[in-house]
N, C-alpha and C positions, 0 to 999 in steps of 0.2 A: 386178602382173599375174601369173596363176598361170601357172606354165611347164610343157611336157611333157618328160616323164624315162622312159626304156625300161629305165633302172639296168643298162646293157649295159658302164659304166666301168668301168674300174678301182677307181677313188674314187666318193666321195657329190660328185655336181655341184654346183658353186657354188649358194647361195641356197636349199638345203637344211638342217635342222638336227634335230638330233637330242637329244629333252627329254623328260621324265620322269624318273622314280624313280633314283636311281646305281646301280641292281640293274639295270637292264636293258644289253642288248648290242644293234649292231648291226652288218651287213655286208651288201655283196654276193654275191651267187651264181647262176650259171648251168649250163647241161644242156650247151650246143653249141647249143640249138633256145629254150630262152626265158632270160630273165634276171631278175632278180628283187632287191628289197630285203629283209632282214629281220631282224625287233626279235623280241629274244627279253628273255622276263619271267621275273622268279622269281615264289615261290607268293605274293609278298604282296600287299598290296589294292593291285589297279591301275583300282579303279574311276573312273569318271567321273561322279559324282553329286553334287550340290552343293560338292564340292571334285575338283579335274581333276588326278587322283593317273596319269592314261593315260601307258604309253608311244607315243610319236609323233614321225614324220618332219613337221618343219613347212618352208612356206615362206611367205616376205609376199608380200602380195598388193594390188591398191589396190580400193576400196570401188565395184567395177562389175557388171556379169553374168559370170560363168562357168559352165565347164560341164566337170566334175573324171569322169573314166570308171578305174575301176580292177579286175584281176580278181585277187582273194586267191587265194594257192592252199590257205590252209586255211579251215575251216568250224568257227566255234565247235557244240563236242559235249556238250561239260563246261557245268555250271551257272556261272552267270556268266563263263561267256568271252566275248566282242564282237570287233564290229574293224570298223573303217567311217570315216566320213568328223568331222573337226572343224572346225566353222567358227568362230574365237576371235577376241573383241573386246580381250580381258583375262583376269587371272587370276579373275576373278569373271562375267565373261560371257560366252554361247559357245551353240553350237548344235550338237547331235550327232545323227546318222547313220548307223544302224547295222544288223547283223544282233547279235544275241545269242539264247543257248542259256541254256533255264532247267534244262539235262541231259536233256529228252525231248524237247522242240519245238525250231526254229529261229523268228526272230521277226525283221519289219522293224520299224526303232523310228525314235522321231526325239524328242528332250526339247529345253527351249529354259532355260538356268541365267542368270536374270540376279538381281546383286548377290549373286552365290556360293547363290542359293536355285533349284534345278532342280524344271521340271514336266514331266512326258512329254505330247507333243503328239500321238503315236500309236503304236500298236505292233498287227500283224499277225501273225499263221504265215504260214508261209510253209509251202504244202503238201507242196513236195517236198522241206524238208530240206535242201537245197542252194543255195546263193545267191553262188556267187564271184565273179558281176559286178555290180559297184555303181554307180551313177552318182547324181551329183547336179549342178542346173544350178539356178542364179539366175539371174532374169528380175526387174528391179524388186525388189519386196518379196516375190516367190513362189518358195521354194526346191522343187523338184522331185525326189524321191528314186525312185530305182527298181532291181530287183533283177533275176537272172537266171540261171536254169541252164545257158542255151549261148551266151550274147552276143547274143540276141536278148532288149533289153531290154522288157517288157512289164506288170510288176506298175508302178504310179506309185503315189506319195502326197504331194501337195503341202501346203508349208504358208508359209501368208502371215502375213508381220511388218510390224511396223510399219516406218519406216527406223529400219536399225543399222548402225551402222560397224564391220564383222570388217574386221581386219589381218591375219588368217593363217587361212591352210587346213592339215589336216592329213589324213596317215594316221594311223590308232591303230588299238592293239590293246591 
């Protein structure tokens, strides 16, 4: 069952975990007014494309509805940067989620990678450039994505699967 986290700890809370590349870092950090997780990358391929090279905070989860709301505080600007949501069955199956920068547009995306071979299910601009709130909710087989400049979530883009068994949700970047 996914759990909610304000990352306002000390520490990474239980049932948490933290995978990808051995290059990547992570930690806590706060203002006094928000709090925050965050995975930092070196330059090298952290794609997610038919092999799931992503830095990410994962946790299990069991094969029900949920409904995952998170607000990035950065904005991919640079060509191939990302960061959004990972729904994972295995290291060959998996569902992504995402905003990415092709370095002049920002774009909503969503691919679906099964038996380690990835197809993009759709991908948008997003007009204003801006997207640090993400949300994504499963209902049955229909995953529902949607993006947003002020936490009024309002762009959607649904996409329906067959039945799959993900074991874990993520943040990536």
């Amino acid at each position: 069952m996914a759990f909610s986290d304000d990352f306002s700890g000390a520490l990474l809370a239980d049932g948490w975990s933290v995978e990808g590349p051995a290059t990547i870092s992570s930690g806590l950090g706060g203002d006094g007014t928000d709090a925050w997780f965050e995975l930092t990358t070196s330059t090298q391929n952290h794609d997610i494309w038919n092999t799931n090279r992503a830095a990410r905070v994962m946790q299990d989860m069991t094969d029900e509805d949920f409904s995952l709301e998170a607000r990035f505080l950065s904005t991919p600007t640079q060509r191939y940067q990302m960061q959004g949501y990972l729904v994972e069955q295995d290291a060959q199956n998996w569902l992504r989620f995402d905003t990415y920068s092709n370095g002049s547009t920002l774009y909503a995306f969503a691919a679906i990678t099964e038996n380690g071979s990835s197809r993009a299910a759709f991908s948008a601009a997003i007009p204003a450039g801006n997207a640090p709130y993400l949300r994504l909710e499963r209902v049955g087989d229909t995953y529902t994505f949607a993006y947003s400049q002020d936490g009024v979530l309002n762009a959607v883009y649904d996409l329906t699967l067959d039945d799959e068994n993900f074991a874990y949700d993520a943040l990536f970047v």
